[in-house]
C-alpha positions as CSV (number, residue, x, y, z in Angstrom):
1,X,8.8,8.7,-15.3
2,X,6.8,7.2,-12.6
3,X,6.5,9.2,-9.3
4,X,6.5,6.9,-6.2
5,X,5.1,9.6,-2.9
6,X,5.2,8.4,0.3
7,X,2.9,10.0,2.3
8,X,4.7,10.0,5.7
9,X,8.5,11.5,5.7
10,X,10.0,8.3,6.8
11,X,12.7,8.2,4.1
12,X,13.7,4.5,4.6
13,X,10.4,3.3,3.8
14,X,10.3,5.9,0.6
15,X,13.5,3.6,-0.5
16,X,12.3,0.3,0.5
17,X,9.1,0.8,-1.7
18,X,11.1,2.4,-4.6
19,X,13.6,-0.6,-4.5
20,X,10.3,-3.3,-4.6
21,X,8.7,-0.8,-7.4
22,X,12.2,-1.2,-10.0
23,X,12.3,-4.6,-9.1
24,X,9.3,-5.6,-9.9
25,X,9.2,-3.7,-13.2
26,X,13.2,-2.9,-14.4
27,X,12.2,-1.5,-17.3
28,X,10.0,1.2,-16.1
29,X,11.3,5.1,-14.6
30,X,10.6,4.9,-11.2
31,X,11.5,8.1,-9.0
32,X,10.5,8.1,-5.3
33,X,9.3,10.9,-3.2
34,X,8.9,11.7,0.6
35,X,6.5,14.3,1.7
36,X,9.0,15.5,4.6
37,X,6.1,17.6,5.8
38,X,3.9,14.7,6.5
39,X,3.6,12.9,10.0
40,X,6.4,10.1,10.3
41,X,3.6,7.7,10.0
42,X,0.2,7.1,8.7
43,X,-1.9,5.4,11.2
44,X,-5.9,6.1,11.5
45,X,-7.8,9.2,9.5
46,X,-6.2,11.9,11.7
47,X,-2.2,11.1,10.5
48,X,-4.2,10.2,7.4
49,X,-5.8,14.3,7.7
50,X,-2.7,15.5,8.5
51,X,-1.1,14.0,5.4
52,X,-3.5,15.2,2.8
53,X,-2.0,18.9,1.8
54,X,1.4,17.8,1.7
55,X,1.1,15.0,-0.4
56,X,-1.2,16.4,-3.0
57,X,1.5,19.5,-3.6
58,X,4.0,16.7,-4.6
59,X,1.1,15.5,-6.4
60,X,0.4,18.4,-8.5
61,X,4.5,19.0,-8.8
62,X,4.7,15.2,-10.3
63,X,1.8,16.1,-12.7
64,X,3.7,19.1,-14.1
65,X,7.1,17.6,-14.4
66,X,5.3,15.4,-16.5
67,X,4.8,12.0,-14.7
68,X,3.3,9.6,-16.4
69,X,1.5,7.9,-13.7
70,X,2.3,8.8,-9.2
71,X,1.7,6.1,-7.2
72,X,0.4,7.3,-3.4
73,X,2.8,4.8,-1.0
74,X,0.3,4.3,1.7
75,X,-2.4,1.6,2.0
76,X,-4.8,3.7,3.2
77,X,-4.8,5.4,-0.2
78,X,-4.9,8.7,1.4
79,X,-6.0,11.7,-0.5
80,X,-6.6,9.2,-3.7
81,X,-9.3,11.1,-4.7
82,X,-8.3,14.2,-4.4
83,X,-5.1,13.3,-5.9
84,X,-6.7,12.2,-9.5
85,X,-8.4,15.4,-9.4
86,X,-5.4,17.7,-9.5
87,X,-3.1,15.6,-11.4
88,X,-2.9,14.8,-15.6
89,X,-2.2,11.6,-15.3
90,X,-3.6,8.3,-13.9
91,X,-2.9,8.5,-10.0
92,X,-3.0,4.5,-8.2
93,X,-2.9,3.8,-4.1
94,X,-0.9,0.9,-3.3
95,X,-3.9,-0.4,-1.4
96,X,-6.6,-0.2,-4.4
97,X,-3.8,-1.9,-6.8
98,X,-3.5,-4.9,-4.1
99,X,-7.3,-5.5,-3.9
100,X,-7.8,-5.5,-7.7
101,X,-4.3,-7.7,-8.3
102,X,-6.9,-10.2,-5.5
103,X,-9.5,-9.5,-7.4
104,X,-8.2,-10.8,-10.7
105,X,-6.6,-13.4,-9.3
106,X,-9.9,-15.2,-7.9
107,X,-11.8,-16.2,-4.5
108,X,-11.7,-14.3,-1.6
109,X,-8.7,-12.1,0.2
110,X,-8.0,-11.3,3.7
111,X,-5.9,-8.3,4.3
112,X,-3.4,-8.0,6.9
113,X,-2.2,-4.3,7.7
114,X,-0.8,-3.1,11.0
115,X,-2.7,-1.5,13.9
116,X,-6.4,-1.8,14.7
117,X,-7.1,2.1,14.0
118,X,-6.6,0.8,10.1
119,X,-9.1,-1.5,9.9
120,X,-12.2,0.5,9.3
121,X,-10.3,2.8,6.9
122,X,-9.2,-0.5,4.6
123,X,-12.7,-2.3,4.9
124,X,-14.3,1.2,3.8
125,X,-11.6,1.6,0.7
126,X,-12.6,-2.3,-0.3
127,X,-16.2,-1.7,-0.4
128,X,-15.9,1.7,-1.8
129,X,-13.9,-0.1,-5.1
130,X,-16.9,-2.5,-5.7
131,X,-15.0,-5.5,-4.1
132,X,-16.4,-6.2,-0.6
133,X,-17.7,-9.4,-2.0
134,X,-14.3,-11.0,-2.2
135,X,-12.9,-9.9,1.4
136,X,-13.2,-11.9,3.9
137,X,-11.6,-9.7,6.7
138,X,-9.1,-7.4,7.2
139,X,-6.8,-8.4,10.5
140,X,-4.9,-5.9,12.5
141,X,-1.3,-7.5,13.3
142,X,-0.5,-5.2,16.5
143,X,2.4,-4.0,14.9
144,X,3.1,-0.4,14.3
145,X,4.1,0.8,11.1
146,X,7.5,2.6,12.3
147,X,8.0,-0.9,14.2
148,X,8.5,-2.5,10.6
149,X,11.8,-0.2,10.0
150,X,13.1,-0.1,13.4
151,X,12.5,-3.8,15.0
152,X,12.0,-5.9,11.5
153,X,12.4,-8.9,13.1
154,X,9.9,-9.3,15.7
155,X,7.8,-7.5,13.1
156,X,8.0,-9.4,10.3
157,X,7.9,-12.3,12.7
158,X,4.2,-10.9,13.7
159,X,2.8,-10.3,10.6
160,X,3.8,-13.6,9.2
161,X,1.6,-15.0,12.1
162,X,-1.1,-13.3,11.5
163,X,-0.8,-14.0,7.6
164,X,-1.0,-17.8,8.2
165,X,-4.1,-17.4,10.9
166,X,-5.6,-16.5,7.9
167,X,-4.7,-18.8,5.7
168,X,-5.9,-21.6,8.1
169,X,-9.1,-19.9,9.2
170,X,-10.3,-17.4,6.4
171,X,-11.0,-19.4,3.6
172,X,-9.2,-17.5,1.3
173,X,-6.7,-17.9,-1.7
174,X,-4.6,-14.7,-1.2
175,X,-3.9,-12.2,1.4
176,X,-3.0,-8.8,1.1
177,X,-0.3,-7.4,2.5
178,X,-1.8,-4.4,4.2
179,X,1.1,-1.1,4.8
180,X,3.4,0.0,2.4
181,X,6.2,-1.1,5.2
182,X,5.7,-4.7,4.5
183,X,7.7,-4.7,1.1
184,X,10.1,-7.4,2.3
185,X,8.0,-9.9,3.5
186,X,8.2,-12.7,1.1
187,X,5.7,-15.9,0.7
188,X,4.8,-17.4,4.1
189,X,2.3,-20.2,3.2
190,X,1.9,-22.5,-0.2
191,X,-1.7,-22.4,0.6
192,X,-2.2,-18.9,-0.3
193,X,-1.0,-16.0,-2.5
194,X,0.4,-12.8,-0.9
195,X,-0.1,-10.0,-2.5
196,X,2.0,-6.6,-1.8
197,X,0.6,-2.9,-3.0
198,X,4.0,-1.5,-3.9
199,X,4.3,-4.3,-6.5
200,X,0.7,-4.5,-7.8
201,X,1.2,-0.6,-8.2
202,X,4.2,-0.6,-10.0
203,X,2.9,-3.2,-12.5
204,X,-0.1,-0.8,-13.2
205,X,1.5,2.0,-13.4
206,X,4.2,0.6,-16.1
207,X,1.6,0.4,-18.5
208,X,1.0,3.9,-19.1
């Protein structure tokens, strides 16, 4: 069994990311989670603060029900840490499993998440993996992540944007799709890969 926890208690994005995670690997036991005590969103360190106890007592109740691997469901890979200290089995963010999936795949990577307030949070997780060499920026979209649930259109319509400024003026061969909310956006140029957390985490996690 592997326990999908979204960090923020918006249960629609729990089941979008659970959907992607059995897609991308039928095979595998996937079980998804919401920490209903956690803010509705994660946006910046202080919804990323508030977060932190909740999730890690779904963390430490996957761990005894015998999980054999709990993905955390927000980019920021809140309470990562923390979360592989508590737990007996291999804990992976949905944001360190899209930088790696980059990584392996060659050349640099932009990431593309949602608000500005993100942006230092996701370059500091990057170089704190041993990977800032291969990014080449991380761009704030403008959109909020509750915006992705309740407006997908206009959304989707913005991120896409800002995916393709990077693919014309980043140099890169992939972006990363930067918020657990973006599960449903789909290839957007043939000049670059794009790379999604929920499904780079999912194919990590099936292998233990």
């Amino acid at each position: 069994m592997i326990v999908l926890i979204n960090p923020n208690s918006t249960v629609s994005m729990t089941q979008a990311m659970l959907r992607t995670a059995r897609e991308t690997v039928p095979h595998a036991q996937f079980e998804g989670w919401t920490s209903h005590d956690g803010p509705p969103a994660i946006q910046g360190k202080a919804d990323g603060e508030l977060a932190e106890g909740p999730l890690l007592a779904l963390v430490r109740d996957a761990s005894d029900q015998g999980a054999s691997a709990v993905i955390i469901g927000c980019f920021d890979d809140t309470a990562l840490e923390a979360a592989r200290d508590i737990a007996d089995c291999p804990v992976i963010g949905i944001g360190q499993a899209a930088y790696h999936l980059a990584a392996i795949a060659g050349g640099r990577f932009s990431v593309v998440t949602t608000l500005a307030v993100s942006v230092p949070i996701l370059e500091a997780n990057v170089r704190a993996y041993g990977l800032g060499a291969g990014l080449a920026k991380v761009r704030a979209s403008g959109v909020p992540v509750l915006a992705l649930e309740q407006d997908a259109t206009a959304a989707t319509d913005r991120v896409i944007n800002e995916v393709q400024k990077a693919a014309r003026e980043d140099g890169v061969r992939s972006v990363v799709l930067g918020c657990g909310g973006m599960v449903d956006i789909r290839i957007v140029s043939p000049t670059v890969r794009l790379i999604d957390g929920v499904r780079a985490a999912a194919s990590f996690a099936s292998q233990f």
